[in-house]
MMTF fields as JSON, N, C-alpha, C and O atoms, coordinates in Angstrom:
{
  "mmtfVersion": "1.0.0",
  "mmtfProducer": "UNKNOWN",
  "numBonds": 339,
  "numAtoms": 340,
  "numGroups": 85,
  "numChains": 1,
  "numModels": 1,
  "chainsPerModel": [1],
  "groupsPerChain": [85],
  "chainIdList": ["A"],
  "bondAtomList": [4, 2, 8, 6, 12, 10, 16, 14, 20, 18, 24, 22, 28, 26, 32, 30, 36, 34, 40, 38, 44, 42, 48, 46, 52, 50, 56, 54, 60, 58, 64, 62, 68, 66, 72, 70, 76, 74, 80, 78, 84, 82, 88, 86, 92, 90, 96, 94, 100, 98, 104, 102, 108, 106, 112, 110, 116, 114, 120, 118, 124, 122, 128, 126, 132, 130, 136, 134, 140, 138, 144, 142, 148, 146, 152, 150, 156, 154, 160, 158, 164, 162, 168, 166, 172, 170, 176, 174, 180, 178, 184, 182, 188, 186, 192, 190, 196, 194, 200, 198, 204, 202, 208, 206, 212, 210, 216, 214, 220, 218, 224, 222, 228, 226, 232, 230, 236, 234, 240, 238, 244, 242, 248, 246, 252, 250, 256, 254, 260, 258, 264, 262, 268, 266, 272, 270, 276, 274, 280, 278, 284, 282, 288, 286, 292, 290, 296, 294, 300, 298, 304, 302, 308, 306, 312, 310, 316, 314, 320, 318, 324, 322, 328, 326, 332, 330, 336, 334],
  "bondOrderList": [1, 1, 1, 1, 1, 1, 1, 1, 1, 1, 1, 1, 1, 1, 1, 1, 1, 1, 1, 1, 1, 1, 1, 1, 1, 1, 1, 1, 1, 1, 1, 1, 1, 1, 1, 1, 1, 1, 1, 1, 1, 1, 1, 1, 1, 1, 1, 1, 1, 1, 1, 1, 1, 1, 1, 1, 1, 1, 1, 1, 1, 1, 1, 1, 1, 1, 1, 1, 1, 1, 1, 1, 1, 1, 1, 1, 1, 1, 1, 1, 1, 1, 1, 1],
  "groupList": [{"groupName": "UNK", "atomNameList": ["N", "CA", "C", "O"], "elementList": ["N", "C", "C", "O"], "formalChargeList": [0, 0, 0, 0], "bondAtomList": [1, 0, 2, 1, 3, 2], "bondOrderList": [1, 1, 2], "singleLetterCode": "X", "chemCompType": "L-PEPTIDE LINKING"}],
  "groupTypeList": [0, 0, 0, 0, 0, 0, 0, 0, 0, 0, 0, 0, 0, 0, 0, 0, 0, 0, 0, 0, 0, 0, 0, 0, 0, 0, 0, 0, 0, 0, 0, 0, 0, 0, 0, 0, 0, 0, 0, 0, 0, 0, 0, 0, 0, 0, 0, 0, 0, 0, 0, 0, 0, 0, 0, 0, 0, 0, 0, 0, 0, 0, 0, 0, 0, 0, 0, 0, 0, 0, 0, 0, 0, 0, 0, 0, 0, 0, 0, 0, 0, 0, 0, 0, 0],
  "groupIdList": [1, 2, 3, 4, 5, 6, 7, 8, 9, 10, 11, 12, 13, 14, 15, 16, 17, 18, 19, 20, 21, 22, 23, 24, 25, 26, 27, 28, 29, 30, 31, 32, 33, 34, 35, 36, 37, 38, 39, 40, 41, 42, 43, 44, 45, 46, 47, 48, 49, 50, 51, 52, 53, 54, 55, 56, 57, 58, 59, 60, 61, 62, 63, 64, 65, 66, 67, 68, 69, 70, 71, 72, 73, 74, 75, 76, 77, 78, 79, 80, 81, 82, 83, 84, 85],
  "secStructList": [7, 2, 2, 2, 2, 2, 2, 2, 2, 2, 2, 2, 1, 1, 7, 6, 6, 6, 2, 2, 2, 2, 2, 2, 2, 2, 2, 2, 2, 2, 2, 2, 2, 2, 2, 2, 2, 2, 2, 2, 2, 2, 1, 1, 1, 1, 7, 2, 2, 2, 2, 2, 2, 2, 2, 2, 2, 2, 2, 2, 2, 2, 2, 2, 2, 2, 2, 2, 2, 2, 2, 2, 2, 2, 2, 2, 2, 2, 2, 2, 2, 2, 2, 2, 7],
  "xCoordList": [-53.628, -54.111, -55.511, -56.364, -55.674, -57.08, -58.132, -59.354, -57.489, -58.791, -59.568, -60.791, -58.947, -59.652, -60.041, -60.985, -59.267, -60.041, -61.485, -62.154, -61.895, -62.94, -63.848, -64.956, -63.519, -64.318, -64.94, -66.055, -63.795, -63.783, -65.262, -66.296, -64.654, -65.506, -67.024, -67.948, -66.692, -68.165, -69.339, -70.492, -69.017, -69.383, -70.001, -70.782, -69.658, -70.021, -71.142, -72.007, -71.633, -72.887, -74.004, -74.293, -75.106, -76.409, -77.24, -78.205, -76.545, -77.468, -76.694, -75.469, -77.546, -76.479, -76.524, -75.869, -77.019, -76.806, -75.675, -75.316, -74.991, -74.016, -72.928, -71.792, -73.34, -72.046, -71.655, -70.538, -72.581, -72.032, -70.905, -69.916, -71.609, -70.758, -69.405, -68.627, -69.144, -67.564, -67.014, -65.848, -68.28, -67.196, -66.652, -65.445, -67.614, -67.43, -66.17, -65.324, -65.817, -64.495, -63.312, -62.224, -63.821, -62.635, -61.882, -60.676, -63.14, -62.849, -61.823, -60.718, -62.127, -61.423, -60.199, -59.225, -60.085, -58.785, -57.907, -56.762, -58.635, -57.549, -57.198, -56.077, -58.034, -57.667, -55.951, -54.905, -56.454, -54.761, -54.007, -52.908, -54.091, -53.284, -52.297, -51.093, -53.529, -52.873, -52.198, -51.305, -52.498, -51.61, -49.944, -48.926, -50.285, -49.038, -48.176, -47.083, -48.759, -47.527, -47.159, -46.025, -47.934, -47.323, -46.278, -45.09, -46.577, -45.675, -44.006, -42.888, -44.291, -43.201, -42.552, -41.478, -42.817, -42.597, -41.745, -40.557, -42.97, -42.043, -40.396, -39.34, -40.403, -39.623, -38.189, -37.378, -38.53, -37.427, -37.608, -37.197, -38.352, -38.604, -39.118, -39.017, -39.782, -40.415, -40.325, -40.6, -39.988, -39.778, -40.827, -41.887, -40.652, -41.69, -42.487, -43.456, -42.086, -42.623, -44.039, -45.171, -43.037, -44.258, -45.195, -46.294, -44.556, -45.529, -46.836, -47.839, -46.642, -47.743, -48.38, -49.452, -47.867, -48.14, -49.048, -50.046, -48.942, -49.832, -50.929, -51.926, -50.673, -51.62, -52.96, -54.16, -52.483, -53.156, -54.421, -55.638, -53.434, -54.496, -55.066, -56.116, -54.844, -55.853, -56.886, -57.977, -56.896, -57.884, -58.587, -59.787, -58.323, -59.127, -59.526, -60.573, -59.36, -59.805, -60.777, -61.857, -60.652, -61.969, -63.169, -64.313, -62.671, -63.856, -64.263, -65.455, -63.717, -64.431, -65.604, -66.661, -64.698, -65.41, -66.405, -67.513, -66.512, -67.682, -68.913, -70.105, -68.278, -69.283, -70.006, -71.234, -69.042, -70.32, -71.199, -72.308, -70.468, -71.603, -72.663, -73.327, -73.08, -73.72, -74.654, -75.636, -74.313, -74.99, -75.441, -76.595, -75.054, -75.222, -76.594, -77.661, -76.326, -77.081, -78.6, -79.65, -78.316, -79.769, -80.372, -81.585, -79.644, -80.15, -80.71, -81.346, -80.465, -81.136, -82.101, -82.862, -82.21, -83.076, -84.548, -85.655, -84.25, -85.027, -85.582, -86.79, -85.06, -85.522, -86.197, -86.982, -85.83, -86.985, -88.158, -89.231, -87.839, -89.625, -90.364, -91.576, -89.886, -90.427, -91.041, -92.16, -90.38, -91.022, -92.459, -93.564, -91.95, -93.226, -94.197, -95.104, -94.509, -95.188, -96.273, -97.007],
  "yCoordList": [-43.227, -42.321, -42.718, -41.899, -44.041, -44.374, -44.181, -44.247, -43.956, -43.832, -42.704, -42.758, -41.75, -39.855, -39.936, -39.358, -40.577, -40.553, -41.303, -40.815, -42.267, -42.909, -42.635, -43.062, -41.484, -40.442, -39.296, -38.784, -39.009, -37.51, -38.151, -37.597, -39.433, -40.072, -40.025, -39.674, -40.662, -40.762, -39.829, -40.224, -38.383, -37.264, -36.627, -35.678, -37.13, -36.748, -37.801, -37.242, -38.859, -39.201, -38.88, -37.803, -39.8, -38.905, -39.002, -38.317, -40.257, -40.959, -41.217, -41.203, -41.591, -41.613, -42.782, -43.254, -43.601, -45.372, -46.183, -47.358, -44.431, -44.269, -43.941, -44.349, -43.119, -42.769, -43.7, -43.873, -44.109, -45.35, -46.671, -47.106, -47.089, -47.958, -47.593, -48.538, -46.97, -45.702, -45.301, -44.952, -45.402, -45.629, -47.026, -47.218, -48.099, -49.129, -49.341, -49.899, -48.934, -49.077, -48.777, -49.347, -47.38, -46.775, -47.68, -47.928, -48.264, -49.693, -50.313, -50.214, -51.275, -51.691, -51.335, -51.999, -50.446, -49.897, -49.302, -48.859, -49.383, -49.266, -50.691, -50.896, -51.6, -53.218, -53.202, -53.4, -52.808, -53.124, -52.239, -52.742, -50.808, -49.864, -50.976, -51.204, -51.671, -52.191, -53.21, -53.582, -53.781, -55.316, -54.313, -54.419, -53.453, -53.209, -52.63, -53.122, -51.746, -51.795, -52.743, -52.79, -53.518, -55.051, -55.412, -55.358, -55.748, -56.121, -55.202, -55.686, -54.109, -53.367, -53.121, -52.54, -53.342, -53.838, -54.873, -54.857, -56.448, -57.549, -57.208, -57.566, -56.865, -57.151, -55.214, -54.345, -55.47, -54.36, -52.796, -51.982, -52.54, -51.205, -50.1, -48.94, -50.537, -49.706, -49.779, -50.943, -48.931, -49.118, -49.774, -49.898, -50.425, -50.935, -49.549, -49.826, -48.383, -47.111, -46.407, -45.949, -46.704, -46.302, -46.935, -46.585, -48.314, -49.408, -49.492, -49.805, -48.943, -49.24, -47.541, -47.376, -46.726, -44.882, -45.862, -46.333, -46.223, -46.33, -46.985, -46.684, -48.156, -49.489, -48.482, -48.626, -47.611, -47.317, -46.104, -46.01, -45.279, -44.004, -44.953, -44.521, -46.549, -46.79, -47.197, -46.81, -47.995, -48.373, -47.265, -47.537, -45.717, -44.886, -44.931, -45.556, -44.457, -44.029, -44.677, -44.099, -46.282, -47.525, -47.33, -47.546, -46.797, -46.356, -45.159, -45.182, -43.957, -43.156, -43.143, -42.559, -44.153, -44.36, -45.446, -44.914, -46.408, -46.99, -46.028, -46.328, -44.85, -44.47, -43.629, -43.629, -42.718, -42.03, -42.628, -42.184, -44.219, -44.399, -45.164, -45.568, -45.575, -45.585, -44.63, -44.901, -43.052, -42.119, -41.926, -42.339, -41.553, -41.623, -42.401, -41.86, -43.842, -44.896, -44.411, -43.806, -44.706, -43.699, -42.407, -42.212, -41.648, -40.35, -40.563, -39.639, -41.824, -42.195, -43.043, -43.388, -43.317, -44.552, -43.509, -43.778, -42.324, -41.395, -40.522, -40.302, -40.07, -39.533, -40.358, -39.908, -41.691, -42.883, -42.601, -42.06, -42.959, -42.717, -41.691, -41.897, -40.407, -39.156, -39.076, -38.566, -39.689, -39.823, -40.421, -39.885, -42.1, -42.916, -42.234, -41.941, -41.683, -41.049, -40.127, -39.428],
  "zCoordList": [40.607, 39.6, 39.127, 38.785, 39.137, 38.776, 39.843, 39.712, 40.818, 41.844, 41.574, 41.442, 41.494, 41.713, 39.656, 39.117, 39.127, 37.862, 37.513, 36.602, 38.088, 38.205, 38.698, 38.372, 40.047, 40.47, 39.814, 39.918, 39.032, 38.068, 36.661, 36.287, 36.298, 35.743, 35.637, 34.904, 36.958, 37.368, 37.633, 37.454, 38.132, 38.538, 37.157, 37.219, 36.078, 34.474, 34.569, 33.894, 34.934, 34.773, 34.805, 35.328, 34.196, 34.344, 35.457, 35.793, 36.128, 37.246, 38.294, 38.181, 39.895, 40.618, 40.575, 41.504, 39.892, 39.802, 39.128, 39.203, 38.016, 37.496, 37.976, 37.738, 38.724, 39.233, 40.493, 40.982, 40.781, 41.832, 41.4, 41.99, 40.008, 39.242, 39.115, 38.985, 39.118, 38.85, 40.127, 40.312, 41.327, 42.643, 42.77, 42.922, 42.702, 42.827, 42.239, 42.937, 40.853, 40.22, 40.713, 40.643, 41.445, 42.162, 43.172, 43.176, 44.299, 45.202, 44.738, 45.272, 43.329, 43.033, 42.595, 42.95, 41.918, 41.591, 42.832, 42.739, 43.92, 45.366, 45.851, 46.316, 45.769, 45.504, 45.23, 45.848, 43.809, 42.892, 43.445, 43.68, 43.87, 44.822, 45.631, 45.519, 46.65, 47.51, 47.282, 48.044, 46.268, 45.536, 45.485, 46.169, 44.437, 43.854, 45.636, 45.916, 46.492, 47.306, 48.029, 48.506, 48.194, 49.045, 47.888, 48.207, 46.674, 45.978, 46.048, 45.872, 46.29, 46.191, 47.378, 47.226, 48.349, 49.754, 49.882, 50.206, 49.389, 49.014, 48.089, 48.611, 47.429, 46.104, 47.357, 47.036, 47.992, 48.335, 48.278, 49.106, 47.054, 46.581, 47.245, 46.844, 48.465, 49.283, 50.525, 50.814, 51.867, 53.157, 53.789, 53.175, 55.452, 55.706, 56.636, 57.344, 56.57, 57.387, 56.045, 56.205, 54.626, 53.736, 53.368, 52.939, 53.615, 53.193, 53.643, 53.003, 55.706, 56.187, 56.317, 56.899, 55.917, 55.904, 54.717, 55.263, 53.402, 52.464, 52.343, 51.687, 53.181, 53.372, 54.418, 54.183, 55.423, 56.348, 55.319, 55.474, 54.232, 53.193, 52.584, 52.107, 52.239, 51.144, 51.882, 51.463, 53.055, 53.804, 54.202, 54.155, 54.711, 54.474, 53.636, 53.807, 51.851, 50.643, 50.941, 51.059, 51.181, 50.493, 51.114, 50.713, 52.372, 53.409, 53.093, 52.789, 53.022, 52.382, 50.865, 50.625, 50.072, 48.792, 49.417, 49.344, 49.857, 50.274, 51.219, 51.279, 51.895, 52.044, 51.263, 51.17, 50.548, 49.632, 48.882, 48.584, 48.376, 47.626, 47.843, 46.888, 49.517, 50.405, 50.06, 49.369, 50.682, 50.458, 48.911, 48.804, 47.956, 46.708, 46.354, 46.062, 46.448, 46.394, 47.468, 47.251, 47.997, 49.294, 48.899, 48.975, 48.537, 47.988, 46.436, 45.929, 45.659, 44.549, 44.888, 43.983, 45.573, 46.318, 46.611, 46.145, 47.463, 47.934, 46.647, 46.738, 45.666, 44.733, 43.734, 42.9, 43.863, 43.004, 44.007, 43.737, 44.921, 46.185, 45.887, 45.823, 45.642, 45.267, 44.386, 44.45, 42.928, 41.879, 41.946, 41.875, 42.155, 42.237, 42.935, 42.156, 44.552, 45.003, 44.332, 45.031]
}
């Protein structure tokens, strides 16, 4: 739940230097994603078919969120150049 909210977050900023900070968060908050289903894996609560169905979407998400804010970051990078220019 915190992932797409940190996104939603972030998208309300004024900057994309801002809104990068708030992906970065998102990263992390798929971090703890992935803590908590190993944990729930461990502890019984979860199959080992969902475990790795989940392990496999967060490692997408992180990659997706690392790349936009790749792009993000570059496309602020490019509009500082413009300015100064």
């Amino acid at each position: 739940m915190s992932i797409p909210t940190n996104i939603v977050e972030g998208t309300g900023q004024e900057s994309g230097k801002e809104f990068c900070r708030f992906l970065s968060i998102a990263v992390k908050s798929s971090s703890e994603l992935e803590y908590h289903s190993i944990l729930a894996h461990d502890l019984g609560a979860m199959t080992r078919s969902n475990f790795e169905s989940l392990s496999a979407q967060v490692v997408e998400v992180r990659k997706m969120l690392y790349a936009l804010r790749s792009r993000v970051l570059a496309s602020t990078r490019a509009a500082q150049s413009k300015v100064k220019a």
